[in-house]
mmCIF file of the protein (N, C-alpha, C, O) and its ligand, coordinates in Angstrom:
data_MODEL
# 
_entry.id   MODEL 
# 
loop_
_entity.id 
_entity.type 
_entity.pdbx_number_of_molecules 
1 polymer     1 
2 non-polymer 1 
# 
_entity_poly.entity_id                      1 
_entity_poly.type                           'polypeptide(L)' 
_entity_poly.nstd_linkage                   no 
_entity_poly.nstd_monomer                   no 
_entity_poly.pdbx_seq_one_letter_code       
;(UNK)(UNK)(UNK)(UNK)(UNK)(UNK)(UNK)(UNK)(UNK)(UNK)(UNK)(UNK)(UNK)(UNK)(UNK)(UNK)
(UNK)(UNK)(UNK)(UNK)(UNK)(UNK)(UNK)(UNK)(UNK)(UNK)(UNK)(UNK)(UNK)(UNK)(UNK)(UNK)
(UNK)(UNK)(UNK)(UNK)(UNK)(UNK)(UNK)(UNK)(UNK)(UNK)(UNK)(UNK)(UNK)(UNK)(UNK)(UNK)
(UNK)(UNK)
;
_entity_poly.pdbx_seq_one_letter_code_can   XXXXXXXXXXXXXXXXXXXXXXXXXXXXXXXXXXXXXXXXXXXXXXXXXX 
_entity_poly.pdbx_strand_id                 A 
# 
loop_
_entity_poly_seq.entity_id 
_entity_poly_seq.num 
_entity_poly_seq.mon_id 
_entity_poly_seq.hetero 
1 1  UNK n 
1 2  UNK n 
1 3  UNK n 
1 4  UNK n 
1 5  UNK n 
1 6  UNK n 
1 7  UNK n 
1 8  UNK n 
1 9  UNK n 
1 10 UNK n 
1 11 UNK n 
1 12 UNK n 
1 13 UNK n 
1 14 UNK n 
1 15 UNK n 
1 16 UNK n 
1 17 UNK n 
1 18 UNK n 
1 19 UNK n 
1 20 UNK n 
1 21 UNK n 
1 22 UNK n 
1 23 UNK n 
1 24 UNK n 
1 25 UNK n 
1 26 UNK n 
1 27 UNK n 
1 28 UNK n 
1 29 UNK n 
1 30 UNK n 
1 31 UNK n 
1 32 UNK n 
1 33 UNK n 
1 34 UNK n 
1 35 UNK n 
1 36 UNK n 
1 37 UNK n 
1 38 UNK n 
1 39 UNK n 
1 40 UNK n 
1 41 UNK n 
1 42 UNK n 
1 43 UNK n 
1 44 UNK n 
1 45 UNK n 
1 46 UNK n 
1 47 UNK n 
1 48 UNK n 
1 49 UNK n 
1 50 UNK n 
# 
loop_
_struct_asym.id 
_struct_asym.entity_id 
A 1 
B 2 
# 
loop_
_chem_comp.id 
_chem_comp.type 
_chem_comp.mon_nstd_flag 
UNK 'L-peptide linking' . 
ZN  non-polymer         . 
# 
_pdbx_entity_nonpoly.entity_id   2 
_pdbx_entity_nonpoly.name        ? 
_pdbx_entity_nonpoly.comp_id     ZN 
# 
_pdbx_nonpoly_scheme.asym_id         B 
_pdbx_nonpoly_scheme.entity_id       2 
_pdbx_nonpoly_scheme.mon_id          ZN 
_pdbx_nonpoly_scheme.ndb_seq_num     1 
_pdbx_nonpoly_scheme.pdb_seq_num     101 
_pdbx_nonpoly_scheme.auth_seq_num    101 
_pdbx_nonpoly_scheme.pdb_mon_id      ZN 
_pdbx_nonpoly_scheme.auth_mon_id     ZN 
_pdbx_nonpoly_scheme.pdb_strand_id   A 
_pdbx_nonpoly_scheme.pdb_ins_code    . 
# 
loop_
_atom_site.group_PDB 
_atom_site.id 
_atom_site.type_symbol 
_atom_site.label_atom_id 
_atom_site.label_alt_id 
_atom_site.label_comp_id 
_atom_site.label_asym_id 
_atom_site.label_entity_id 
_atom_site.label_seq_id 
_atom_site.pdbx_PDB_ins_code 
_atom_site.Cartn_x 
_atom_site.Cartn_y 
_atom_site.Cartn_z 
_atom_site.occupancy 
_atom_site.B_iso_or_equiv 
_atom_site.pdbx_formal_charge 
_atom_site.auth_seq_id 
_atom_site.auth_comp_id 
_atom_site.auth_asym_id 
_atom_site.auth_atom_id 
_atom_site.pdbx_PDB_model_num 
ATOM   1   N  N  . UNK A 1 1  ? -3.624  58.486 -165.267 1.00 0.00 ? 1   UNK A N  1 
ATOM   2   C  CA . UNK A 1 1  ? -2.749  57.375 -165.645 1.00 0.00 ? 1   UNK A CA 1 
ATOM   3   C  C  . UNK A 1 1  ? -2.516  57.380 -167.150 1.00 0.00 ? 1   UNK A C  1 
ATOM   4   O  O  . UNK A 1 1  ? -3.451  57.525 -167.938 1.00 0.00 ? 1   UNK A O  1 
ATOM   5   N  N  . UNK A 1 2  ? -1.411  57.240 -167.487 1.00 0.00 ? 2   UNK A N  1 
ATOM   6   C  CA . UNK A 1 2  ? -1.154  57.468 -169.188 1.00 0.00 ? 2   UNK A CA 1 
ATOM   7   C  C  . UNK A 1 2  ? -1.061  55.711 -169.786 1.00 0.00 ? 2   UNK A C  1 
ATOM   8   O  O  . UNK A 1 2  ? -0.635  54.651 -169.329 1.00 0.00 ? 2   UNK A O  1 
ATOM   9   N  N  . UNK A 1 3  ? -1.513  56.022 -170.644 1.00 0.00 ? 3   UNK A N  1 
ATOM   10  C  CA . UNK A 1 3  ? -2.206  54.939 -171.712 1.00 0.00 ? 3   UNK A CA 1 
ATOM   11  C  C  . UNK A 1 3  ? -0.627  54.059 -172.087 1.00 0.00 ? 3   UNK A C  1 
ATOM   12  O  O  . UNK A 1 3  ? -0.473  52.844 -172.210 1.00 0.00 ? 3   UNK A O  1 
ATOM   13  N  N  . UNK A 1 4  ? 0.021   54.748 -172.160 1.00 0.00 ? 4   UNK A N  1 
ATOM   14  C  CA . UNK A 1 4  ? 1.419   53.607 -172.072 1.00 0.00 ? 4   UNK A CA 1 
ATOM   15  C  C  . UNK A 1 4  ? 1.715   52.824 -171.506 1.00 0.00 ? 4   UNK A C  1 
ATOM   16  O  O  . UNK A 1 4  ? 2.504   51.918 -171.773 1.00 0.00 ? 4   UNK A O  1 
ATOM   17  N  N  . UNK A 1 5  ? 0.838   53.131 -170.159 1.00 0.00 ? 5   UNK A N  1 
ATOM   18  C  CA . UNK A 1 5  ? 1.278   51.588 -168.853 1.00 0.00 ? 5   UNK A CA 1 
ATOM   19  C  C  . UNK A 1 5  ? 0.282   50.502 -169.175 1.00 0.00 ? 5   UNK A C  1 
ATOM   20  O  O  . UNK A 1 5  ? 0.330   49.400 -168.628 1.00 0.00 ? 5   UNK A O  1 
ATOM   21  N  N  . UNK A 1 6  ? -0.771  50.892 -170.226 1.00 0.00 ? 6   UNK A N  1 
ATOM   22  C  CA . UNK A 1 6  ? -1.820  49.868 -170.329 1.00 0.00 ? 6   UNK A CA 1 
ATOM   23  C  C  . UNK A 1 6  ? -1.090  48.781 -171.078 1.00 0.00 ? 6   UNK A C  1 
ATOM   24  O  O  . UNK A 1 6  ? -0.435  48.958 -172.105 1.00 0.00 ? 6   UNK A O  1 
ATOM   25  N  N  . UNK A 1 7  ? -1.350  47.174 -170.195 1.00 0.00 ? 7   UNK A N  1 
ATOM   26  C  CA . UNK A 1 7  ? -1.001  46.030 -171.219 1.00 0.00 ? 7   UNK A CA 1 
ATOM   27  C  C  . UNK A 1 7  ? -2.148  45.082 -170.890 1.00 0.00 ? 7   UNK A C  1 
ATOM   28  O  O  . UNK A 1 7  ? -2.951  45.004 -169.959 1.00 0.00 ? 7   UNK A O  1 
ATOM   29  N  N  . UNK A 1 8  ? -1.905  44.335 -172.093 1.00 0.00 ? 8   UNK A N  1 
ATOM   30  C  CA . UNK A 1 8  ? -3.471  43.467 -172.320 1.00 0.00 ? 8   UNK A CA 1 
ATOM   31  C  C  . UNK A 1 8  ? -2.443  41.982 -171.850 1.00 0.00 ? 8   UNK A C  1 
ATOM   32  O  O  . UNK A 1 8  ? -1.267  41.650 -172.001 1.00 0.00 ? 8   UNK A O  1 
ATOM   33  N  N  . UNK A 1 9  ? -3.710  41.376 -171.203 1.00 0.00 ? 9   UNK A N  1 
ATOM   34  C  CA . UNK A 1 9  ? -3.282  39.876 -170.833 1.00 0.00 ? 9   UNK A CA 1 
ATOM   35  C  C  . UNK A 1 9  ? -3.917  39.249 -171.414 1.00 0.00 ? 9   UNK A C  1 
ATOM   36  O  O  . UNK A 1 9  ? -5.110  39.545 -171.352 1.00 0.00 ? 9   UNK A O  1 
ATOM   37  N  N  . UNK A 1 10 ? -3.527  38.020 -172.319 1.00 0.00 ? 10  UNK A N  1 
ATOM   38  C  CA . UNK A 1 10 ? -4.012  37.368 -173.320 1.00 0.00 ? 10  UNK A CA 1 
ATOM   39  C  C  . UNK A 1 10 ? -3.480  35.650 -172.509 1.00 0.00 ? 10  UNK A C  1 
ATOM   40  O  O  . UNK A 1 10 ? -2.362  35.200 -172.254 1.00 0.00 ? 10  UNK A O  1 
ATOM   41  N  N  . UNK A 1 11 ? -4.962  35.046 -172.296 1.00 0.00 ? 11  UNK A N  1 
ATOM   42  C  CA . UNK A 1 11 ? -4.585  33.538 -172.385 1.00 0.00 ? 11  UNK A CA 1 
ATOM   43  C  C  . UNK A 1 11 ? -3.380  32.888 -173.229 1.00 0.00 ? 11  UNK A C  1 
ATOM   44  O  O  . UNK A 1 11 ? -3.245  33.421 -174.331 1.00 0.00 ? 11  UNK A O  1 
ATOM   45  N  N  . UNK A 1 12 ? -2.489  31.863 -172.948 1.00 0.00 ? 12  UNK A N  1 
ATOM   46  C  CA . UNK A 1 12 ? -1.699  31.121 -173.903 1.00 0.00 ? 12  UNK A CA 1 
ATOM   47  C  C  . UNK A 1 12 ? -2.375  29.966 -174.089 1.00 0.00 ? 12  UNK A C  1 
ATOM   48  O  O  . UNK A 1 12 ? -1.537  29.064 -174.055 1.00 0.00 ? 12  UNK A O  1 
ATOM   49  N  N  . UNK A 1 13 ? -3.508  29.503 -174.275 1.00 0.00 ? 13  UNK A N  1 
ATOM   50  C  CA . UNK A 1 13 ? -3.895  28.493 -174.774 1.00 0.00 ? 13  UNK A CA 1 
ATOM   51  C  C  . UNK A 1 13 ? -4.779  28.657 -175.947 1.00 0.00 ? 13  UNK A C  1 
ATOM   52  O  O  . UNK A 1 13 ? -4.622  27.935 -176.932 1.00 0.00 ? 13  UNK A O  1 
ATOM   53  N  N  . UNK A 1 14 ? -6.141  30.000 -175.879 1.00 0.00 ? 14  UNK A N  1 
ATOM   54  C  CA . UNK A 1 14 ? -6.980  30.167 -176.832 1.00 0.00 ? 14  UNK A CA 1 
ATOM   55  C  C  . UNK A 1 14 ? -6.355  31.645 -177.627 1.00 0.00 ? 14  UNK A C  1 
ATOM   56  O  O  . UNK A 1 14 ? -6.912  32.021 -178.659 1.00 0.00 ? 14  UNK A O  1 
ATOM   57  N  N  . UNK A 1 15 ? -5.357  32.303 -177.148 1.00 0.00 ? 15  UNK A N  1 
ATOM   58  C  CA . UNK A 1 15 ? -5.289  33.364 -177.382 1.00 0.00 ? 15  UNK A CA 1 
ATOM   59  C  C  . UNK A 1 15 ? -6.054  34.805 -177.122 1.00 0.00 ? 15  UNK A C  1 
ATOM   60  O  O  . UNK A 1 15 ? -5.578  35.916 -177.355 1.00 0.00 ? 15  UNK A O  1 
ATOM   61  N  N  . UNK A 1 16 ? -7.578  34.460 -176.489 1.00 0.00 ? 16  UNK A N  1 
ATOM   62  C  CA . UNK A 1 16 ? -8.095  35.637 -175.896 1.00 0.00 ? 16  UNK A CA 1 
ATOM   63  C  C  . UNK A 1 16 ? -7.310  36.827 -175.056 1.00 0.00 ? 16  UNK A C  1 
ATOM   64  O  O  . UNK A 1 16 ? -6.435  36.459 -174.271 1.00 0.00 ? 16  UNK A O  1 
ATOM   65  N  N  . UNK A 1 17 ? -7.578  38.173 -175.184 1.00 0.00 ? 17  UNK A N  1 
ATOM   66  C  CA . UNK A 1 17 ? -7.164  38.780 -174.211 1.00 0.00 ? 17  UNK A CA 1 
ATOM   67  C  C  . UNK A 1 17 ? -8.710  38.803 -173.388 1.00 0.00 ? 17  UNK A C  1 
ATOM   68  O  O  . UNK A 1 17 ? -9.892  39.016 -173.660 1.00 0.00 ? 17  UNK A O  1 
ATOM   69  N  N  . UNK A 1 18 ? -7.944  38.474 -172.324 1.00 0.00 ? 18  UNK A N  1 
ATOM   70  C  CA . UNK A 1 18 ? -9.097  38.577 -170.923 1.00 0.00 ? 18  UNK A CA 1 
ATOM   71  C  C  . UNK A 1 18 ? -9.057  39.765 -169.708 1.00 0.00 ? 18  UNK A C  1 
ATOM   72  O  O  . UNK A 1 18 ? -9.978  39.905 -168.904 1.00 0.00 ? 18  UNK A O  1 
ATOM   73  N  N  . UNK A 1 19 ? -7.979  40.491 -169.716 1.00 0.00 ? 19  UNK A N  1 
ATOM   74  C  CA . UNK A 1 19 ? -7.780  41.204 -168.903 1.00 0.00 ? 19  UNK A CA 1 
ATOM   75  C  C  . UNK A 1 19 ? -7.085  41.990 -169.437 1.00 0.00 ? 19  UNK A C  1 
ATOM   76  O  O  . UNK A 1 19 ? -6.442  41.812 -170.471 1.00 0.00 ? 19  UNK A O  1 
ATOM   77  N  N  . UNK A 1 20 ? -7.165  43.303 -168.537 1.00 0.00 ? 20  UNK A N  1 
ATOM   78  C  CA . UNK A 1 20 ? -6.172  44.658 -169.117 1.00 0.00 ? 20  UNK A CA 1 
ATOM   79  C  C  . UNK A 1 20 ? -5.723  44.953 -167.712 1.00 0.00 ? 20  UNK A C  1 
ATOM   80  O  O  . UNK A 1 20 ? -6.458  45.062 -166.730 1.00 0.00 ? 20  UNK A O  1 
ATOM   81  N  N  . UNK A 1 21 ? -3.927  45.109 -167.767 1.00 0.00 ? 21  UNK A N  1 
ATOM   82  C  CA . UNK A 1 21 ? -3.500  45.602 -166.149 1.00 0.00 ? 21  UNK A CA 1 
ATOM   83  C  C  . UNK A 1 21 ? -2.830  46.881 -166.907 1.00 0.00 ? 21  UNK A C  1 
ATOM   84  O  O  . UNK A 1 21 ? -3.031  47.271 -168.057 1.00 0.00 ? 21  UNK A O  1 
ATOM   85  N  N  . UNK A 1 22 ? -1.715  47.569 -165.604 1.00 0.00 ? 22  UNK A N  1 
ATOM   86  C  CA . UNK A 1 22 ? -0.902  48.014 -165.748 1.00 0.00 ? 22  UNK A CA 1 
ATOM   87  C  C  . UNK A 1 22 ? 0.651   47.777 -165.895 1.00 0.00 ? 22  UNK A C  1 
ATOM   88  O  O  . UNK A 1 22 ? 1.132   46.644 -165.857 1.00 0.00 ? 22  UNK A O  1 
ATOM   89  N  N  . UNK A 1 23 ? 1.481   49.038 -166.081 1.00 0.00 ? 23  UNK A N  1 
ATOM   90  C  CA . UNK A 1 23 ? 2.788   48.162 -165.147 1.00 0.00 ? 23  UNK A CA 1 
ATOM   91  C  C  . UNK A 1 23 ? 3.482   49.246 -166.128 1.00 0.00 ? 23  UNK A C  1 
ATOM   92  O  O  . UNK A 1 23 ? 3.262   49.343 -167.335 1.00 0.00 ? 23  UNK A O  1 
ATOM   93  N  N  . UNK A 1 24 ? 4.517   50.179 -165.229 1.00 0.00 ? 24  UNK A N  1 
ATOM   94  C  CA . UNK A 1 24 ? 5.302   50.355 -165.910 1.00 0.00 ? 24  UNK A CA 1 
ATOM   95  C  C  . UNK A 1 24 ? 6.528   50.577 -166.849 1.00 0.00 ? 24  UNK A C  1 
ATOM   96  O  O  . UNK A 1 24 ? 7.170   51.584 -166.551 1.00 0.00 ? 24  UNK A O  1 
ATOM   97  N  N  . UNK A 1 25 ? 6.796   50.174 -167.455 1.00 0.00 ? 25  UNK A N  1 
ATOM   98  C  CA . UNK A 1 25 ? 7.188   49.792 -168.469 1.00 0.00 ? 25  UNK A CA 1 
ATOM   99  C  C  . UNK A 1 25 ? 8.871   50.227 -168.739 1.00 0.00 ? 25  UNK A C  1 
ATOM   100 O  O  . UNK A 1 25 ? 9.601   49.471 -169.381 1.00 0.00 ? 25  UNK A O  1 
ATOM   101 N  N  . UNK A 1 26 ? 9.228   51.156 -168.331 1.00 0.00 ? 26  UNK A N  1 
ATOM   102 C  CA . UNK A 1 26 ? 10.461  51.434 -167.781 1.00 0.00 ? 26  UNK A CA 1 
ATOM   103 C  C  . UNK A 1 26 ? 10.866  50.789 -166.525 1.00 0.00 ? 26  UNK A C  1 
ATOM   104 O  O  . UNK A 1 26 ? 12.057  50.577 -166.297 1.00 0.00 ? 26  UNK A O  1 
ATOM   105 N  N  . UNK A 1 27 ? 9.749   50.399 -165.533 1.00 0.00 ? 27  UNK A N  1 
ATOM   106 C  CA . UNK A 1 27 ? 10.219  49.973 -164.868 1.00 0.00 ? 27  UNK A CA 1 
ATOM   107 C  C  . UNK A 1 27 ? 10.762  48.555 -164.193 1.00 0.00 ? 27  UNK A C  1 
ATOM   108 O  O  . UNK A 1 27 ? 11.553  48.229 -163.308 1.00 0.00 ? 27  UNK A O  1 
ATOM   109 N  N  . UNK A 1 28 ? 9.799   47.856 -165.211 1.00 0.00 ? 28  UNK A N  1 
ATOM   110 C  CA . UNK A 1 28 ? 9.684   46.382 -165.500 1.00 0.00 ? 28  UNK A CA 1 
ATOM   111 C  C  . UNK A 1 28 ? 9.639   46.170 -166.420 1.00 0.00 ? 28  UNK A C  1 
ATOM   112 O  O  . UNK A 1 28 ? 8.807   46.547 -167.245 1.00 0.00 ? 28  UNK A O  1 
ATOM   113 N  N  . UNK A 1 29 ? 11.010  45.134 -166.623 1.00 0.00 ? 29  UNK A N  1 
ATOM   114 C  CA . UNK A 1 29 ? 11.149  44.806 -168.000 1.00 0.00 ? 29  UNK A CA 1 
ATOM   115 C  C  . UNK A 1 29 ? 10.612  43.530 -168.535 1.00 0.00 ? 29  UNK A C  1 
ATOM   116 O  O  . UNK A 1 29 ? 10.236  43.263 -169.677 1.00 0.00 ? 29  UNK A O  1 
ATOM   117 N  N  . UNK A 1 30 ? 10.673  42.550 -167.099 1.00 0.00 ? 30  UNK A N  1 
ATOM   118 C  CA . UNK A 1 30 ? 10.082  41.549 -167.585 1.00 0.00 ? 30  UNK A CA 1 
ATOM   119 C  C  . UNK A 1 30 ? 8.461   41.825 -168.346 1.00 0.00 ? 30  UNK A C  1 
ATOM   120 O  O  . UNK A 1 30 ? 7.771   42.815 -168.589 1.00 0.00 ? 30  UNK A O  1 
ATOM   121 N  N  . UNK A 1 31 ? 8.354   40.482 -168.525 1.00 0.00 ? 31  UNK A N  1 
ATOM   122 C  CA . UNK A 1 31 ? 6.422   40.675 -169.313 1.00 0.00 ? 31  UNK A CA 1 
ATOM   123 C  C  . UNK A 1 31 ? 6.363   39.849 -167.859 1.00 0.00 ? 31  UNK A C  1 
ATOM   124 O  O  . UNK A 1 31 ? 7.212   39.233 -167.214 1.00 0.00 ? 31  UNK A O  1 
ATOM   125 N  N  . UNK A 1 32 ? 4.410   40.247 -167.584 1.00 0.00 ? 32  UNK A N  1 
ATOM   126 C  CA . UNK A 1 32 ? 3.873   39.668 -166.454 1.00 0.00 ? 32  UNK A CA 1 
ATOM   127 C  C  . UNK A 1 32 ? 3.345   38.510 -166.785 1.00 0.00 ? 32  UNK A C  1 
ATOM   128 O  O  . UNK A 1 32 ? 3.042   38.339 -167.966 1.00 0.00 ? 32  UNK A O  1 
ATOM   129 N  N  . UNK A 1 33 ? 3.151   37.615 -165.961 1.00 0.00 ? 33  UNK A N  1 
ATOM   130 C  CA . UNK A 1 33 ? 2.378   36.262 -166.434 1.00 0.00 ? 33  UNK A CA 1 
ATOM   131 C  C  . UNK A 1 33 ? 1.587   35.900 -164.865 1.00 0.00 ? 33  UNK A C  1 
ATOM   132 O  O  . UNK A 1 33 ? 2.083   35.661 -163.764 1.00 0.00 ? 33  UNK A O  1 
ATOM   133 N  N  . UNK A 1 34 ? 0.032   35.988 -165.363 1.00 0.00 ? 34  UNK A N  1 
ATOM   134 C  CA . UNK A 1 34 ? -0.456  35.315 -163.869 1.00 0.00 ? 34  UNK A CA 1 
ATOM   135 C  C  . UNK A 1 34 ? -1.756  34.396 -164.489 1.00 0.00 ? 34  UNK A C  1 
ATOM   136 O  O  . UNK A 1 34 ? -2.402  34.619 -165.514 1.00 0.00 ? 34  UNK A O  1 
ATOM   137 N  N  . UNK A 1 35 ? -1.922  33.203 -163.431 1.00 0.00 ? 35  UNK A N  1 
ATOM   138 C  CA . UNK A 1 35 ? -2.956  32.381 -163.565 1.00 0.00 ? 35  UNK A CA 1 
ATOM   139 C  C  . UNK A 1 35 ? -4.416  33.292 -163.096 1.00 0.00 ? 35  UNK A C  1 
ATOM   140 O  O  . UNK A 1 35 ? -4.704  33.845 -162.034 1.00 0.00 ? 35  UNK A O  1 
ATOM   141 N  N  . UNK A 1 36 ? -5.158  33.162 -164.402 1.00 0.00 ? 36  UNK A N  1 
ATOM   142 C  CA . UNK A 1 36 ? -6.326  34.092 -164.462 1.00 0.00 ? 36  UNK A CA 1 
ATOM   143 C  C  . UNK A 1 36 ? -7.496  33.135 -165.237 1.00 0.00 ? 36  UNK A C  1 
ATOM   144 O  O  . UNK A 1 36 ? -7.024  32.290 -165.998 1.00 0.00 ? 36  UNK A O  1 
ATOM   145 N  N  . UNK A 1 37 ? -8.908  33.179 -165.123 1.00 0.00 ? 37  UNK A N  1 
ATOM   146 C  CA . UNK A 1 37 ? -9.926  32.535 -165.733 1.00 0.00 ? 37  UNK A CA 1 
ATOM   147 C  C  . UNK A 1 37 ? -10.150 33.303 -167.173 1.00 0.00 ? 37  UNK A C  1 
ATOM   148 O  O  . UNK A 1 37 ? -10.598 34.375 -167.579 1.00 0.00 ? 37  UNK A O  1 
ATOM   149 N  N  . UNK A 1 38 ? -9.752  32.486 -167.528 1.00 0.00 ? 38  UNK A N  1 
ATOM   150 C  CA . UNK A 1 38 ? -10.598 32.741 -169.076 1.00 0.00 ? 38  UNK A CA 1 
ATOM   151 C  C  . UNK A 1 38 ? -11.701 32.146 -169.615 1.00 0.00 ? 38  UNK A C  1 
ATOM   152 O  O  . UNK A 1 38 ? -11.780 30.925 -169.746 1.00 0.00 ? 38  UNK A O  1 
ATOM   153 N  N  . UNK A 1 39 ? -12.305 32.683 -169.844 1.00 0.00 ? 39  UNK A N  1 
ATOM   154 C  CA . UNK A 1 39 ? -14.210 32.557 -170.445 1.00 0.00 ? 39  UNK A CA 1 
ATOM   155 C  C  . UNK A 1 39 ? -13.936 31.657 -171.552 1.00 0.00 ? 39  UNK A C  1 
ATOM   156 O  O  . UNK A 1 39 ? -14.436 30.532 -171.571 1.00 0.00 ? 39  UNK A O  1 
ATOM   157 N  N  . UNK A 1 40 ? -13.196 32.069 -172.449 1.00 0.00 ? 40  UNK A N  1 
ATOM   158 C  CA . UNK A 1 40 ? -13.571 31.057 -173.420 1.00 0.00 ? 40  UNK A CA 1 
ATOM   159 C  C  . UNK A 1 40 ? -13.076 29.634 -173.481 1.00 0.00 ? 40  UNK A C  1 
ATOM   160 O  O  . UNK A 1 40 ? -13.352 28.718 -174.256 1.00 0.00 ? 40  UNK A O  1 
ATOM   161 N  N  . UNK A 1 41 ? -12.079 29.725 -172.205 1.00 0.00 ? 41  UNK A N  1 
ATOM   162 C  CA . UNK A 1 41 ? -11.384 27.851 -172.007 1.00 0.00 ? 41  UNK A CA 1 
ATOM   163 C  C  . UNK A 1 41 ? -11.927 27.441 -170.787 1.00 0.00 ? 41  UNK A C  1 
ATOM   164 O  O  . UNK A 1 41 ? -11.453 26.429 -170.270 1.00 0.00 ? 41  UNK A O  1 
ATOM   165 N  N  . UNK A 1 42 ? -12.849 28.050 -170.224 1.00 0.00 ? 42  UNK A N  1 
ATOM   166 C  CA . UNK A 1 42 ? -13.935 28.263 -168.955 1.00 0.00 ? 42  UNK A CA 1 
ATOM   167 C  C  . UNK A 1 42 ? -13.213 27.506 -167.691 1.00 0.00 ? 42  UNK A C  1 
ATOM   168 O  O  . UNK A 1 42 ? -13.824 26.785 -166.902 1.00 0.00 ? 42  UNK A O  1 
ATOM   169 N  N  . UNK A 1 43 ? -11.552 27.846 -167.622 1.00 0.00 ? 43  UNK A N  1 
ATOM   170 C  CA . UNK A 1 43 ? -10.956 27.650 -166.782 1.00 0.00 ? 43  UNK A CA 1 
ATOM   171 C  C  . UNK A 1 43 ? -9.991  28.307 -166.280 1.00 0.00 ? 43  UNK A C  1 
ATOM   172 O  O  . UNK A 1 43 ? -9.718  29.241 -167.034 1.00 0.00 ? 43  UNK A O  1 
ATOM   173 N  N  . UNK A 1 44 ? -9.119  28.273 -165.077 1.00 0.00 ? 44  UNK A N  1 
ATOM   174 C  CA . UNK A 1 44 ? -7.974  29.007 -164.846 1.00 0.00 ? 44  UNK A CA 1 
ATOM   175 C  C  . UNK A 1 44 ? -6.466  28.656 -166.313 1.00 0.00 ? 44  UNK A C  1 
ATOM   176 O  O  . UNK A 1 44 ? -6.268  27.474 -166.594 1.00 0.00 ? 44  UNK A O  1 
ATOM   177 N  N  . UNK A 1 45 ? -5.732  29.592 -166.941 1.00 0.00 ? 45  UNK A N  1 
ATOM   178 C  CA . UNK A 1 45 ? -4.862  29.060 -167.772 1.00 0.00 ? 45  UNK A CA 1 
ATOM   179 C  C  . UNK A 1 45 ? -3.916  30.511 -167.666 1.00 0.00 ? 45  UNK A C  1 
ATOM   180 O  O  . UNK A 1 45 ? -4.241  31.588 -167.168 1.00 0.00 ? 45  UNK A O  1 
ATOM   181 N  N  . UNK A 1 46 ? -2.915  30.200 -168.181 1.00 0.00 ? 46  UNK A N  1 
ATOM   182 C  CA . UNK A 1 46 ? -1.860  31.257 -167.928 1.00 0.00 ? 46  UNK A CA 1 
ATOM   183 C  C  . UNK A 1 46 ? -2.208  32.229 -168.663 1.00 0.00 ? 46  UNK A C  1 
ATOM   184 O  O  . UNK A 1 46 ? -2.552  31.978 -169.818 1.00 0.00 ? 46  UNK A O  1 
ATOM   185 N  N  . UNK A 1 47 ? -2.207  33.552 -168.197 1.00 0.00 ? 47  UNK A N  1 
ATOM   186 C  CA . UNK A 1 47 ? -1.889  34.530 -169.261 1.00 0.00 ? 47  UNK A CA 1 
ATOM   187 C  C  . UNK A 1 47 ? -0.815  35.797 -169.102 1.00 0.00 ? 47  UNK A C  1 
ATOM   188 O  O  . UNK A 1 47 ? -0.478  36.375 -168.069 1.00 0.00 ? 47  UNK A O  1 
ATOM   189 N  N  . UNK A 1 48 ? -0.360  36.048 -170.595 1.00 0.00 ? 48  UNK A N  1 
ATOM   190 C  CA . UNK A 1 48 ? 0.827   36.479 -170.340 1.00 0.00 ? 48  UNK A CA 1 
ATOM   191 C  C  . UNK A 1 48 ? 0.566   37.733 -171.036 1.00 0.00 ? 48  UNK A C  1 
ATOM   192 O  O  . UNK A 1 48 ? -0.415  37.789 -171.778 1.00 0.00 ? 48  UNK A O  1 
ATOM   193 N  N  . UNK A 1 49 ? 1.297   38.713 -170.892 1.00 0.00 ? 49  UNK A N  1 
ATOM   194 C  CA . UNK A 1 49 ? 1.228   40.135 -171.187 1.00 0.00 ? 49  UNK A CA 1 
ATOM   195 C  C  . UNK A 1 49 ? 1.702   39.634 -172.652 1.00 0.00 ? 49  UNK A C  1 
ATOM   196 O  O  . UNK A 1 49 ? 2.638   38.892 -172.949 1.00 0.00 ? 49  UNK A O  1 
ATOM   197 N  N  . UNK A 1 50 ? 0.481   40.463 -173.696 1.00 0.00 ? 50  UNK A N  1 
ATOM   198 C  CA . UNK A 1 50 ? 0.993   40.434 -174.918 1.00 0.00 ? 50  UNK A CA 1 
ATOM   199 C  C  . UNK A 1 50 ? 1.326   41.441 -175.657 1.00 0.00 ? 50  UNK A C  1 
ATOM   200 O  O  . UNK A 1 50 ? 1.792   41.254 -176.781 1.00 0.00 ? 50  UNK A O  1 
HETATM 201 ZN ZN . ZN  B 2 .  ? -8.350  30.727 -172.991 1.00 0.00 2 101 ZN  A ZN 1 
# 
């Protein structure tokens, strides 16, 4: 898998990145956004591909 499809998902509330997906990138243009737990707001909060 090439390192270009890697994108980091970063909470919009504390700014953490909490997760690393894929996706690629030619092929989707939108940015991803999914409800995910973040540790440091020790709750579910949006995070969006940053
Ligand atoms: Zn957070």
């Amino acid at each position: 898998m090439s390192q270009d499809n890697l994108i980091k998902m970063k909470c919009v509330e504390c700014g953490e990145i909490n997760y690393y997906s894929s996706k690629n990138k030619k092929l989707i243009k939108e940015k991803l956004e999914m409800q995910k737990h973040c540790s440091r707001c020790k709750k579910h909060t949006k995070h969006k591909e940053a």
